[in-house]
ZAVO-979682 format. One record per residue: chain; x, y, z of N, C-alpha, C, O, CB in turn; residue number from 1. Coordinates in steps of 0.02 Angstrom, whole numbers, plus 50000, padded with zeros to 5 digits. Each point is the difference from the previous one (the first is absolute). Last residue first. Glycine has a CB too. Layout:
 unit   n_x   n_y   n_z  ca_x  ca_y  ca_z   c_x   c_y   c_z   o_x   o_y   o_z  cb_x  cb_y  cb_z pos
    A     X     Y     Z     X     Y     Z     X     Y     Z     X     Y     Z     X     Y     Z NUM
...
This chain:
 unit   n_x   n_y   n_z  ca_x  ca_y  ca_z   c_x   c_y   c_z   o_x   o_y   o_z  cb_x  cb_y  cb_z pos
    A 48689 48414 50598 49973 49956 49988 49981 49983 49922 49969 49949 49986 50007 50074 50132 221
    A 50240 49998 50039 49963 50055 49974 49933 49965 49990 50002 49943 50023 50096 50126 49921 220
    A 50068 49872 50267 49974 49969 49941 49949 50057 49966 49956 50029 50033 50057 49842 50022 219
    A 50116 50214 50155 49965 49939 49986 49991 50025 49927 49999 50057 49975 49938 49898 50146 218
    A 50161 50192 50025 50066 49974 49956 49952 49916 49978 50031 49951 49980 50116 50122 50108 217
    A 49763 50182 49999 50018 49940 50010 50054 49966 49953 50034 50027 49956 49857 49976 50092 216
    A 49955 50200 49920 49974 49948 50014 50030 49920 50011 49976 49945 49984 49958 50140 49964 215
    A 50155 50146 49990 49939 50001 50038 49973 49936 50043 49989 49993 50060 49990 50087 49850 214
    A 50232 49939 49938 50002 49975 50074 49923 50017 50051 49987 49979 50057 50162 50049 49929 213
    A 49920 50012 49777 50039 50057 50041 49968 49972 50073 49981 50036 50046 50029 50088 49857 212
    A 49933 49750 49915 50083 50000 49976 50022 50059 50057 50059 50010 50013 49938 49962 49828 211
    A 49775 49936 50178 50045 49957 50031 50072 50015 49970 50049 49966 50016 49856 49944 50004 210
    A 49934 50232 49924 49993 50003 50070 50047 49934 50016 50034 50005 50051 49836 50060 49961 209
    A 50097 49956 49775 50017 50072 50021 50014 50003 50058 50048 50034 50017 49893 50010 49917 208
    A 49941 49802 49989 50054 49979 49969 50043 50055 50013 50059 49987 49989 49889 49941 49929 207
    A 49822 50120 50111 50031 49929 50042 50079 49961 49997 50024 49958 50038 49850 50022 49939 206
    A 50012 50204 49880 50002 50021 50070 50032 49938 50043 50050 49999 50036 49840 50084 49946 205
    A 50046 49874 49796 50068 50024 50011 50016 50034 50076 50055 50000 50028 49943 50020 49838 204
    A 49807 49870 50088 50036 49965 49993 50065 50015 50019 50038 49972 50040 49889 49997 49894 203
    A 49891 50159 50072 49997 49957 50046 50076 49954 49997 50037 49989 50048 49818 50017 49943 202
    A 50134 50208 49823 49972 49957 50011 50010 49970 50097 50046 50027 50032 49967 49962 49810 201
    A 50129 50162 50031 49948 50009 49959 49927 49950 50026 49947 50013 49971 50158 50020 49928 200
    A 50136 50095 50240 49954 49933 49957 49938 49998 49988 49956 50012 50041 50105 49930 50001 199
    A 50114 50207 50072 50003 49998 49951 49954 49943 49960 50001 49990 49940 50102 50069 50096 198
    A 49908 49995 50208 50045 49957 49985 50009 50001 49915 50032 49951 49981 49938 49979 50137 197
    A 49909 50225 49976 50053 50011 50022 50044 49933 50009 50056 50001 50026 49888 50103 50021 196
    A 49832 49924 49827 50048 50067 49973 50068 49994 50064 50047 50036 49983 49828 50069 49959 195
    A 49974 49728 50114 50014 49991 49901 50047 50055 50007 50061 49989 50005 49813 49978 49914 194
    A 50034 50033 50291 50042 49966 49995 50033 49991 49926 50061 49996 49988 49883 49965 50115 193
    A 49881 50170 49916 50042 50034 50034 50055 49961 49994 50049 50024 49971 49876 50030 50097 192
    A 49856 49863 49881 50028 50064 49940 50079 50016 50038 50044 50001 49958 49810 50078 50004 191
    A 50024 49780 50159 50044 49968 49955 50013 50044 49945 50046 49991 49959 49916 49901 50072 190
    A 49906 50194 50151 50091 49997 50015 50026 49959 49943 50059 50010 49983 49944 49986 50156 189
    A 49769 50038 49829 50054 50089 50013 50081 49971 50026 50057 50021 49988 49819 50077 50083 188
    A 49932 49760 49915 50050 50016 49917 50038 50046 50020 50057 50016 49980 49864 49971 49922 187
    A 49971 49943 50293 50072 49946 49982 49997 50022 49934 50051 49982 49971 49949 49897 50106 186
    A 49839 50239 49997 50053 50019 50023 50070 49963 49980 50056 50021 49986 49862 50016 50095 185
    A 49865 49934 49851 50021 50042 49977 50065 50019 50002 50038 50020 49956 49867 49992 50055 184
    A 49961 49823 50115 50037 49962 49946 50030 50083 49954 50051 49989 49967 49852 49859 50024 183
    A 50069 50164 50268 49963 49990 49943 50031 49982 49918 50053 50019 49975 49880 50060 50108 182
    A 50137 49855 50196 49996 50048 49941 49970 49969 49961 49992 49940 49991 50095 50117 50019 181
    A 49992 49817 50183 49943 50035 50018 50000 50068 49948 49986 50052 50030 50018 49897 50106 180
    A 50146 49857 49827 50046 50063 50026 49943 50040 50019 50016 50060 49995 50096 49941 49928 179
    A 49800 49790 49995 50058 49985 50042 50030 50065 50031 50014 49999 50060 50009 49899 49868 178
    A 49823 50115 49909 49979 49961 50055 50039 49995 50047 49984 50017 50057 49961 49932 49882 177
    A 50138 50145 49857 49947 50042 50033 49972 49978 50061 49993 50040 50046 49981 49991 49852 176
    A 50122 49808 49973 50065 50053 50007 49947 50040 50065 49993 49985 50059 50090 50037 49781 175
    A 49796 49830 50014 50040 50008 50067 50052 50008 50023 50027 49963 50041 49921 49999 49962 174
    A 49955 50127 49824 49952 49994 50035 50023 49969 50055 49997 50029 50054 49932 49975 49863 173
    A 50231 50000 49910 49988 50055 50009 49929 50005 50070 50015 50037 50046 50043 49985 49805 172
    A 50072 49759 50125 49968 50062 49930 49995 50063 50054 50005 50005 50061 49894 49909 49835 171
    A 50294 49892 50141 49965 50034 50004 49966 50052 49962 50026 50045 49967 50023 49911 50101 170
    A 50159 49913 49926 49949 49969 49968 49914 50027 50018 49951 49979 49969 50150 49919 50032 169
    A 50132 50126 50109 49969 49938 49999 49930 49987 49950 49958 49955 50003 50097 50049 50120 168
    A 50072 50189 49855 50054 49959 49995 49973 49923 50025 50023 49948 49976 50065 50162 50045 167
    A 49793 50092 50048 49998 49998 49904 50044 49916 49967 49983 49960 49957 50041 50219 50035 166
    A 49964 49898 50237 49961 49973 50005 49976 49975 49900 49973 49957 49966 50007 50113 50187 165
    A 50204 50072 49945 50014 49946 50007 49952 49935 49984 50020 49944 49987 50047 50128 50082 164
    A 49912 50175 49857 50021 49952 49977 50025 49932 50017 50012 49958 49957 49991 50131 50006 163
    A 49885 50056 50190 49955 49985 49945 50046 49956 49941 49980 49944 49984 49941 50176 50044 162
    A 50185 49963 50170 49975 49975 50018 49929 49945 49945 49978 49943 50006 50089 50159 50094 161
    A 50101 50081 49846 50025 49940 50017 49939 49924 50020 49995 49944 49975 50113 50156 50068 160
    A 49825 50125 49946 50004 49980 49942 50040 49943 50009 49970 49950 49980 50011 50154 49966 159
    A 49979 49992 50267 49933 49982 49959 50024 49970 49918 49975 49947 49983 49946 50164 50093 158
    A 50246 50012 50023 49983 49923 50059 49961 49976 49978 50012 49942 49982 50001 50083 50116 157
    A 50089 50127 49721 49986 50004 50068 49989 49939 50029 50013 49947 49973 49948 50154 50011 156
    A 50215 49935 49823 49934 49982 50005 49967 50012 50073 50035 49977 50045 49993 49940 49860 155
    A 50195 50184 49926 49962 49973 50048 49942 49993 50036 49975 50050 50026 50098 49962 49961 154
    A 50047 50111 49829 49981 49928 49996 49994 49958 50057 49993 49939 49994 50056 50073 49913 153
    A 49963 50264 49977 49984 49952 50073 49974 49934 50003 49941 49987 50012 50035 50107 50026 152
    A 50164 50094 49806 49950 49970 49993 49967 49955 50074 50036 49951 50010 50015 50055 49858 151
    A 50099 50202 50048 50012 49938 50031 49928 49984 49987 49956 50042 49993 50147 49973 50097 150
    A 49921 50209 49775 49995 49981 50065 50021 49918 50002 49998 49976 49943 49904 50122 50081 149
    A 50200 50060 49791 49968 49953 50014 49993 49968 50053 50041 49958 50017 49976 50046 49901 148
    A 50106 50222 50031 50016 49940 49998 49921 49967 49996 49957 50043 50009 50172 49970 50059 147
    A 49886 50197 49819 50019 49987 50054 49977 49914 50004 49959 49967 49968 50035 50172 50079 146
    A 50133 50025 49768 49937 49973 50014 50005 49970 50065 50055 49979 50018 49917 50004 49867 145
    A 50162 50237 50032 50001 49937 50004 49927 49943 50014 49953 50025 50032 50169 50031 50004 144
    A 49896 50193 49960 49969 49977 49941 50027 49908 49999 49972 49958 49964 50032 50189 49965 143
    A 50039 50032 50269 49909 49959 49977 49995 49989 49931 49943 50001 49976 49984 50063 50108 142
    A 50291 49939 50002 49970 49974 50036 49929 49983 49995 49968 49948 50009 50117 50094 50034 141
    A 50071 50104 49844 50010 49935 49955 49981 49959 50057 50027 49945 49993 50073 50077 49914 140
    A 49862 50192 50149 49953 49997 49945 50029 49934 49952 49975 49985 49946 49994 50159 50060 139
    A 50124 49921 50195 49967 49984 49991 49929 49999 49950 49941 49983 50008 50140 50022 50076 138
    A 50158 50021 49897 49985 49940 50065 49944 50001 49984 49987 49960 49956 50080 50050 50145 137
    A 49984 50189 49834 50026 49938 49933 49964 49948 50063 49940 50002 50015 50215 50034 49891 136
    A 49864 50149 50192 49920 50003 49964 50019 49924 49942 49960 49962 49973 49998 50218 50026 135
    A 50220 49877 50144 49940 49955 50041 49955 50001 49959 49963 49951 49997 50050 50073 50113 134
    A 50181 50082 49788 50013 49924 50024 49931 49956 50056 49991 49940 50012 50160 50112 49983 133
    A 49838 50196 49952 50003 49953 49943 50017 49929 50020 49956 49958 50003 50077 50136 49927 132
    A 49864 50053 50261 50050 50017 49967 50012 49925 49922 49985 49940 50003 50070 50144 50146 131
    A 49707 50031 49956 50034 49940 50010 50088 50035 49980 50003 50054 49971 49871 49841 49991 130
    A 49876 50223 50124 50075 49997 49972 50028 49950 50009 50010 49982 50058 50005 50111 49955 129
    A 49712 50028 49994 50048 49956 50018 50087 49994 49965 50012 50020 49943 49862 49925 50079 128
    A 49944 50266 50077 50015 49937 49937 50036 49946 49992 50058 50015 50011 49927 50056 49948 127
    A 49929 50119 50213 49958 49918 49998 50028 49986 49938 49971 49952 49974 49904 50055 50086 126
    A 50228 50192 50018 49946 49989 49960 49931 49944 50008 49940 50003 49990 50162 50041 49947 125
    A 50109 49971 50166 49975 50030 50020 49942 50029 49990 49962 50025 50041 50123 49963 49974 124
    A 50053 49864 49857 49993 49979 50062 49954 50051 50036 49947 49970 50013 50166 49970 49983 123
    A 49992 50157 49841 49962 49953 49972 49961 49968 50064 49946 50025 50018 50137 49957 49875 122
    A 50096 50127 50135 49937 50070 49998 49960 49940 49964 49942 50014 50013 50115 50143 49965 121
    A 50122 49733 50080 49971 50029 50070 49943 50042 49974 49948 50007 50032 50166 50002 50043 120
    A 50031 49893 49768 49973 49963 50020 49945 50017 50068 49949 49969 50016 50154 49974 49920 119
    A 50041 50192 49944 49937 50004 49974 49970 49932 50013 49948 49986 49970 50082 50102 49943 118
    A 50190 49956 50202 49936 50079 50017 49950 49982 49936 49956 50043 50003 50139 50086 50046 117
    A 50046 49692 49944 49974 49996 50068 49946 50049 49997 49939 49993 50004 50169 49973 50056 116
    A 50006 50062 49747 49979 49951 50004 49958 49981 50054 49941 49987 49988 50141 50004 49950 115
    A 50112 50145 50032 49934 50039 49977 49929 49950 50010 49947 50023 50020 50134 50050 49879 114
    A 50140 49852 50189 49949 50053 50042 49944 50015 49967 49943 50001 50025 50143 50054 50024 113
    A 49994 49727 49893 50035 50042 49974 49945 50066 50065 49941 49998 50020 50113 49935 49811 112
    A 49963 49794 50212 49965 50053 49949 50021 50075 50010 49999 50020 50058 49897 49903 49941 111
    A 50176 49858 50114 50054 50042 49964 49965 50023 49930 50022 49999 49942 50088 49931 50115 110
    A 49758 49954 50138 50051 50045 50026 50027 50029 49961 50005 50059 50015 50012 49892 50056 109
    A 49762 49977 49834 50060 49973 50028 50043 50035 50033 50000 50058 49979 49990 49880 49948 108
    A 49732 50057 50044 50063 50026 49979 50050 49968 50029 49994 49970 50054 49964 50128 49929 107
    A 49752 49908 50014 50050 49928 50004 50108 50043 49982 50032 49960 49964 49817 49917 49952 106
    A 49858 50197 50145 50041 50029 49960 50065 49935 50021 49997 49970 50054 49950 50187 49945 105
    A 49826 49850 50121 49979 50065 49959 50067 49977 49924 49979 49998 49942 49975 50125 50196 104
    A 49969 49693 50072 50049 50046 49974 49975 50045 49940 49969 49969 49956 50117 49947 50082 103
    A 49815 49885 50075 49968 50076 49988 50052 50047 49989 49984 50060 49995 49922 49921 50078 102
    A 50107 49777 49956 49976 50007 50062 49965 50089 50002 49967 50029 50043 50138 49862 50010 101
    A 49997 49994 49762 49927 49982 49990 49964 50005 50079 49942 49986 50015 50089 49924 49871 100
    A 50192 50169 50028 49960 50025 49962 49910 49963 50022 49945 50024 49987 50181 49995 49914  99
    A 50057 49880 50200 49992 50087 50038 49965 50034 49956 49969 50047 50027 50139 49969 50029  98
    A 49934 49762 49903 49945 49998 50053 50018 50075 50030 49977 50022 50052 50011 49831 49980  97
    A 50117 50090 49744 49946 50005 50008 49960 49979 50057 49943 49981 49988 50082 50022 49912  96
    A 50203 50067 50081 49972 50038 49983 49926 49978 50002 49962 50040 50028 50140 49999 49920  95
    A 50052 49819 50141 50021 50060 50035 49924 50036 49965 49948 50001 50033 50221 50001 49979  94
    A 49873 49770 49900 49983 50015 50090 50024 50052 50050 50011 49994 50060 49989 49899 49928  93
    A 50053 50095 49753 49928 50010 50008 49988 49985 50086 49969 50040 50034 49996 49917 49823  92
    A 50267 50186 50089 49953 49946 49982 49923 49957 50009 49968 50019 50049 50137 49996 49952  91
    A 50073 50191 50038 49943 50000 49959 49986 49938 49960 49980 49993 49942 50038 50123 50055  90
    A 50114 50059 50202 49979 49913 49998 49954 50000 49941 49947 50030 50010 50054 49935 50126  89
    A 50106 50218 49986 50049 49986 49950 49987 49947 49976 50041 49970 49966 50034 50082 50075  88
    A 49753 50167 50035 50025 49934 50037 50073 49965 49948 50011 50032 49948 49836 49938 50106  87
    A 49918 50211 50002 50076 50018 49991 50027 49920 50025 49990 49970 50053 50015 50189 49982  86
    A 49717 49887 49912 50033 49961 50019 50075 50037 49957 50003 50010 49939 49888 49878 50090  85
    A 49909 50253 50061 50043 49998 49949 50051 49931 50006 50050 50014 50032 49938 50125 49963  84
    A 49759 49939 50102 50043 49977 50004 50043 49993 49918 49979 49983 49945 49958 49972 50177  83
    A 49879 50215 50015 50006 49984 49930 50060 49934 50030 50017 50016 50057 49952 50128 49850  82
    A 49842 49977 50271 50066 50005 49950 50015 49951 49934 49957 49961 49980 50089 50074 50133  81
    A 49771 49982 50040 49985 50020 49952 50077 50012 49964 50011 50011 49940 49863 50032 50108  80
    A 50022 49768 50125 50043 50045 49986 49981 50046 49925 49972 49973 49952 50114 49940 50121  79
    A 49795 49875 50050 49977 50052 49966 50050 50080 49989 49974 50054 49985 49911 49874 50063  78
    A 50133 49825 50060 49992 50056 50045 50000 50055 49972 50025 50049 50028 50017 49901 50045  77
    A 50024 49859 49781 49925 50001 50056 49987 50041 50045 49940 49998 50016 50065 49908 49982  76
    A 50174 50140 49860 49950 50003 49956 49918 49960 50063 49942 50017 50010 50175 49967 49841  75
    A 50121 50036 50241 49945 50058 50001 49950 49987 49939 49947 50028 50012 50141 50065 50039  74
    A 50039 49730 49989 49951 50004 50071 49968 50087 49995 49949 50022 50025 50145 49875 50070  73
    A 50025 49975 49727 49954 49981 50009 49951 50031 50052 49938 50003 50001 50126 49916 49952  72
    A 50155 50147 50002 49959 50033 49964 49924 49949 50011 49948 50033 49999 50163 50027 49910  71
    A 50061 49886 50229 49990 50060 50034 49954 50023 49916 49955 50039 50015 50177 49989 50105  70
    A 49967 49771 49875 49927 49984 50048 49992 50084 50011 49942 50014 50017 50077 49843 50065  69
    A 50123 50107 49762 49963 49992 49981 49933 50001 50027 49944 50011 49978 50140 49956 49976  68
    A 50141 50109 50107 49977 50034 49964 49920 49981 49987 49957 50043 50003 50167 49975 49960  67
    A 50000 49894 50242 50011 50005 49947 49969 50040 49949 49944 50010 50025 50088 49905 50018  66
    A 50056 50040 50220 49945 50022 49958 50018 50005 49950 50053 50032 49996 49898 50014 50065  65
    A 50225 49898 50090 49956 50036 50053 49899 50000 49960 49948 50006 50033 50201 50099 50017  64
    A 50085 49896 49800 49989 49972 50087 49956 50023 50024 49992 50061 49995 50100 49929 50034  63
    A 49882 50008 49710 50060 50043 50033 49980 49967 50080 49943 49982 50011 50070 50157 49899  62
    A 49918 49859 49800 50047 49959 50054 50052 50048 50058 50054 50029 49998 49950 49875 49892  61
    A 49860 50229 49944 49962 49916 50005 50029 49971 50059 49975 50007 50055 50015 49962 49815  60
    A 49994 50303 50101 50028 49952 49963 49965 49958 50020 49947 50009 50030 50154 50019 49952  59
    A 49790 50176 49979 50014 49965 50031 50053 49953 49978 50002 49988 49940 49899 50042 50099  58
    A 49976 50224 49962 50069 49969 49942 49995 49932 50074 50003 50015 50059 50116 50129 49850  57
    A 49655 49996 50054 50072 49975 50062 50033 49979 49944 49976 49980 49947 49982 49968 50182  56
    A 49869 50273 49854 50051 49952 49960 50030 49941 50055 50034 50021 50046 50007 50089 49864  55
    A 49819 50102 50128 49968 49968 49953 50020 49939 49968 49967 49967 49961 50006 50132 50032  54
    A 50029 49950 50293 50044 50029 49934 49941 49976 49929 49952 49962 50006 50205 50011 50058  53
    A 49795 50005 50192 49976 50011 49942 50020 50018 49939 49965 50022 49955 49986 49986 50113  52
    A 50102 49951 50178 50028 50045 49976 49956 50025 49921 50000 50056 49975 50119 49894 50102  51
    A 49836 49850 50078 49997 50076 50050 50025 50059 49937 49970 50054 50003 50079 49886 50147  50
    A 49934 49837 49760 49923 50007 50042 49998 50068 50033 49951 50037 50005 50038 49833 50028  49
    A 50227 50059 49879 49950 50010 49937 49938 50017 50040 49976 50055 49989 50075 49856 49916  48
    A 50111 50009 50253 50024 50069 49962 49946 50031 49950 49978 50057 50005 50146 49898 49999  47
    A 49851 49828 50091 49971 50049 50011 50009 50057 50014 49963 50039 50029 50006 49896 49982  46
    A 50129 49895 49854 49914 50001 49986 49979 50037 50051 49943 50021 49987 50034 49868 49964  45
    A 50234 50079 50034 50011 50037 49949 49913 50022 49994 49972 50049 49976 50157 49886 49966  44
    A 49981 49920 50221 50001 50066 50020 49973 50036 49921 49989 50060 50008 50122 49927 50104  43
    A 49890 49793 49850 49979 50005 50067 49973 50068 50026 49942 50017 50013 50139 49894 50001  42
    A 50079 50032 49819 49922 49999 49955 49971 50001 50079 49971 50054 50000 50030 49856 49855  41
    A 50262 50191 50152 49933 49932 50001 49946 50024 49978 49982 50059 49999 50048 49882 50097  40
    A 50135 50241 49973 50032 49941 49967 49968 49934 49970 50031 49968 49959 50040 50077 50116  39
    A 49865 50218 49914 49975 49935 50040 50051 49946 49978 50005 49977 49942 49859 50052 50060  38
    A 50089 50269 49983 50038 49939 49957 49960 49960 50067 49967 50022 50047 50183 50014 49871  37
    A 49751 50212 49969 50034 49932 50067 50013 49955 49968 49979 49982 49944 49961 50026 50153  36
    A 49984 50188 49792 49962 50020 50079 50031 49963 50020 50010 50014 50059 49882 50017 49945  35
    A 50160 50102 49787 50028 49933 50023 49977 49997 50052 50021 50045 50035 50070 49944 49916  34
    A 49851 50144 49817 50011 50012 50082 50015 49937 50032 49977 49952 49969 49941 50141 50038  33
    A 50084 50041 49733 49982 49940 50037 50033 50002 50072 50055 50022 50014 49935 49911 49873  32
    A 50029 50215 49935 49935 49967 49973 49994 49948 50038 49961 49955 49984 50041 50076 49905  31
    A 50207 50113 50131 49942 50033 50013 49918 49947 50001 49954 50007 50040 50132 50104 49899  30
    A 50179 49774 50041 49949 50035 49964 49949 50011 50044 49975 49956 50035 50052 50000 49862  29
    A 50170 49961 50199 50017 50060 49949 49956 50021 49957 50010 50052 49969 50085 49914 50033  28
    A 49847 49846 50164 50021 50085 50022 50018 50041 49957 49978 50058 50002 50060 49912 50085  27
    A 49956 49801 49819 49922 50042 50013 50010 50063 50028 49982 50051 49971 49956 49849 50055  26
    A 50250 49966 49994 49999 50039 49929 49933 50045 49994 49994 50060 49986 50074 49837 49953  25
    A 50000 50008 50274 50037 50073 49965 49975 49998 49930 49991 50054 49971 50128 49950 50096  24
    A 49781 49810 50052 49998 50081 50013 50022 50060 49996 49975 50055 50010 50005 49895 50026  23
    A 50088 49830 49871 49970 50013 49991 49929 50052 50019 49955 50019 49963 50130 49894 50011  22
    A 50137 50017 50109 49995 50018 49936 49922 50025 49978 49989 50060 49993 50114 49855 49990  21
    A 49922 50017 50236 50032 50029 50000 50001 50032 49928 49979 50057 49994 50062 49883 50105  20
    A 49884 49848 49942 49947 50058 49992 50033 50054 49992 49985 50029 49948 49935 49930 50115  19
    A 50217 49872 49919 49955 49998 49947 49927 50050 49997 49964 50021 49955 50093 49857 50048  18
    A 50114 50080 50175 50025 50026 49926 49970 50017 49956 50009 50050 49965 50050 49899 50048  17
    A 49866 49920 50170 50016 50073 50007 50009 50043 49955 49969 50051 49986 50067 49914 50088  16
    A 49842 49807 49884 50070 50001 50022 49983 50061 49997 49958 50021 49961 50125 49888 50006  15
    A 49742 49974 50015 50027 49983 50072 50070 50025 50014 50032 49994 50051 49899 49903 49945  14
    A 49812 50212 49907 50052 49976 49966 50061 49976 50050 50012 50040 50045 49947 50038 49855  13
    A 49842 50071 50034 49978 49964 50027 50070 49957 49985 50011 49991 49940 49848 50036 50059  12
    A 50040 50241 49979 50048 49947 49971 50004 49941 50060 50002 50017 50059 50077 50080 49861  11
    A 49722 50101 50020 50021 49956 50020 50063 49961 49984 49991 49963 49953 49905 50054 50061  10
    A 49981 50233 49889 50035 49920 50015 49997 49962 50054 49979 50039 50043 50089 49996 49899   9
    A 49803 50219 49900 50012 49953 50080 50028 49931 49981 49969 49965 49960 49922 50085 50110   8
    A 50086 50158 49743 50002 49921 50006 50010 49976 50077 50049 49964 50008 50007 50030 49869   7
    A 49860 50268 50031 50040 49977 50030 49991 49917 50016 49959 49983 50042 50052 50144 49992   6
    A 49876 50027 49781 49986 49995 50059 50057 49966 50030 50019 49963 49955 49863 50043 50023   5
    A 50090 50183 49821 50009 49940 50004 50006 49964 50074 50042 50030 50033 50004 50000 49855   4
    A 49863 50236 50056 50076 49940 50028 49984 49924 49984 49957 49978 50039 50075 50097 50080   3
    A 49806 50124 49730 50011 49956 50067 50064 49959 49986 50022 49967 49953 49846 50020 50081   2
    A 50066 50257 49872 50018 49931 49982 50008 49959 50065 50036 50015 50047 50022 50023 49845   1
């Protein structure tokens, strides 16, 4: 019968204590080996590069390097370890740029041992592990609908430039004459100007442009 294979770690983490613990408990089980602690995401990335554990338990917020830039920077420097985000922070500007910088697994500090040790053989797996309060987060994150891009109502130099000439009463042909463009082009921007001053028409464009100051504070026509 084959041995079940031995879990290599990394603990990555800024308070003593906190590794301290958490090398004894792993020490007390056979199924997992502890190669090095790192106080910082800094030191922690090339602990991971030299040592190769299967697992880093990283936290997030710590001096010197943070959890997130240190999982970003081995997923680009092609690390094969696994990252276990260990942390006490689980709100969305904690959990989802460490889940989306490549974190393997998301857990809280006051997850239960059994919990951690099947968060790690998981982790070690490639499977992913959220702890409940984050998988909630975020699965009421991608089913929320996402916001509605800004719209960009501002007109370039050239379109200004075309509706001002719109505003005296200018056609389209010499529009074109005047700004050395092809009459195609001045539709292309008055398509442009319509959809970003909202107006259906020359008219309303013009009326548009003198209520948001495009065009001055002179007489509409």
């Amino acid at each position: 019968m084959t041995e079940p294979r031995t879990i290599t770690l990394l603990i990555v983490d800024d308070h003593p204590v906190v590794r301290d613990g958490l090398r004894g408990m792993f020490a007390a089980d056979p199924a997992f080996t502890v190669l090095g602690e790192a106080p910082n995401g800094v030191e922690g990335v090339e602990l991971a590069l030299s040592l190769d554990p299967d697992v880093v338990l990283m936290d997030l917020r710590m001096p010197g390097g943070g959890g997130v830039d240190a999982i970003a920077e081995l997923t680009r420097r092609g690390a094969r370890s696994r990252v276990l985000v260990l942390t006490t922070y689980d709100t969305d500007s904690d959990t989802l740029p460490a889940i989306e910088a490549g974190a393997t697994g998301y857990l809280l500090k006051d997850a239960p041992r059994d919990e951690l040790f099947a968060a790690v053989r998981a982790a070690a797996d490639g499977r992913s592990v959220l702890s409940p309060a984050v998988a909630s987060r975020l699965v009421t994150r991608v089913r929320a609908p996402a916001a509605p891009r800004p719209v960009d109502t501002t007109l370039s130099a050239r379109e200004a430039e075309v509706l001002a000439l719109v505003a005296r009463g200018t056609s389209n042909k010499a529009i074109a004459a005047e700004l050395f463009i092809s009459e195609a082009t001045v539709k292309t921007h008055l398509t442009h100007i319509f959809a970003k001053l909202d107006a259906k028409d020359r008219a309303a464009a013009v009326a548009a442009g003198y209520d948001r100051g495009i065009l001055g504070q002179g007489p509409r026509p």
